[in-house]
N, C-alpha and C positions, 0 to 999 in steps of 0.2 A: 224830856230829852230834846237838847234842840239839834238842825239838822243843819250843814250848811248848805249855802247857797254857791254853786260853780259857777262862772256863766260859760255857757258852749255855745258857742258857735256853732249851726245845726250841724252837732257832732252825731256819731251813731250813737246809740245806747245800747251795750253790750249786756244782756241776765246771763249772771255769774251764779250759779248752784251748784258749791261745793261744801262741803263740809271742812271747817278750820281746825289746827290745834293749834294753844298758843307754845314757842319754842320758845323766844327770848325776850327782854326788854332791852329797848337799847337807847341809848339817851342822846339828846341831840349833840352836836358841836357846837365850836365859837361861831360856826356859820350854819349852822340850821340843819346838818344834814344828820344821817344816820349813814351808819357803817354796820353792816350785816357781822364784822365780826369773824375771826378765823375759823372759830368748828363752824358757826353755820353755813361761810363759804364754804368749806371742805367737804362738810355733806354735800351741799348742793353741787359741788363740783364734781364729786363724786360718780354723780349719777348722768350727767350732764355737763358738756362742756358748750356753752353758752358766752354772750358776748352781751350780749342788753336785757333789759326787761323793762315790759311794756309798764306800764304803770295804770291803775283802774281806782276812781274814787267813787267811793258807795257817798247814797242820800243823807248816812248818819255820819261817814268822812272818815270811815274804813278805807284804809287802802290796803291795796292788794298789788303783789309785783308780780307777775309771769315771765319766768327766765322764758328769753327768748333767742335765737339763732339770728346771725343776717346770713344773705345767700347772695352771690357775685349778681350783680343785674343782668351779665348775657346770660344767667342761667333759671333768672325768672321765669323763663316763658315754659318753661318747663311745668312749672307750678301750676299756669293760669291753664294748661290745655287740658281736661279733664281725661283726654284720650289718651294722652302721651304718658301722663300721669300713671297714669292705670295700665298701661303695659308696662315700665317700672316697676310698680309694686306686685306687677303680676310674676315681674321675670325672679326679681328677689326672690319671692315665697318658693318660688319652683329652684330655684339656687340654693335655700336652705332646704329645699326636702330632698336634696343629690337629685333632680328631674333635670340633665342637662347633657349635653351631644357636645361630643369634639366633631371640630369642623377642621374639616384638611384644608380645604380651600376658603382663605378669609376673607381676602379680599374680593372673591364672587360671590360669599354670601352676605359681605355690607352692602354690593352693590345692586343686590335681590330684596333688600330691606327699604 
């Protein structure tokens, strides 16, 4: 088998360990691309509404797409703070299990936060 050759620019190398099924074949166009196609967009839509996918080329020239999200960039920072982060998903979890207080007074307790 031969494998190809990418050249990276010391790019990261990301180990991808998932298990595959094949869905489709899909044939190129007049210009080289591939079209996922209406049911497999529709599943994938389905489950996810997404906007890009990252793209991943393996050693033997598997690719791999991962539907991916973009996120406004003043809302980045949000992402990169591990603290900030984590009371979010903390507040979520306790939001879906009904663990939550009405506040009479709002505006003294954003300003207690």
């Amino acid at each position: 088998m031969k494998t190809m050759k990418i050249p990276l620019k010391k790019r990261e190398v990301v180990e991808i360990k998932e298990k595959f099924m094949p869905v489709d074949t899909r044939p190129l166009d007049s210009k080289h691309r591939i079209t996922l196609g209406g049911r497999l967009y529709r599943l994938i839509m389905s489950k996810m509404k997404i906007d890009s996918y990252q793209v991943f080329v393996g050693k033997s020239g598997d690719i791999l797409l991962r539907p991916a999200v973009s996120i406004p960039s003043s809302e980045a920072w949000v992402y990169k703070n591990p603290e900030v982060i984590g009371k979010i998903r903390k507040g979520l979890q306790e939001a879906g299990e009904a663990k939550t207080e009405k506040v009479s007074d709002l505006e003294g307790f954003l300003n207690e936060l």
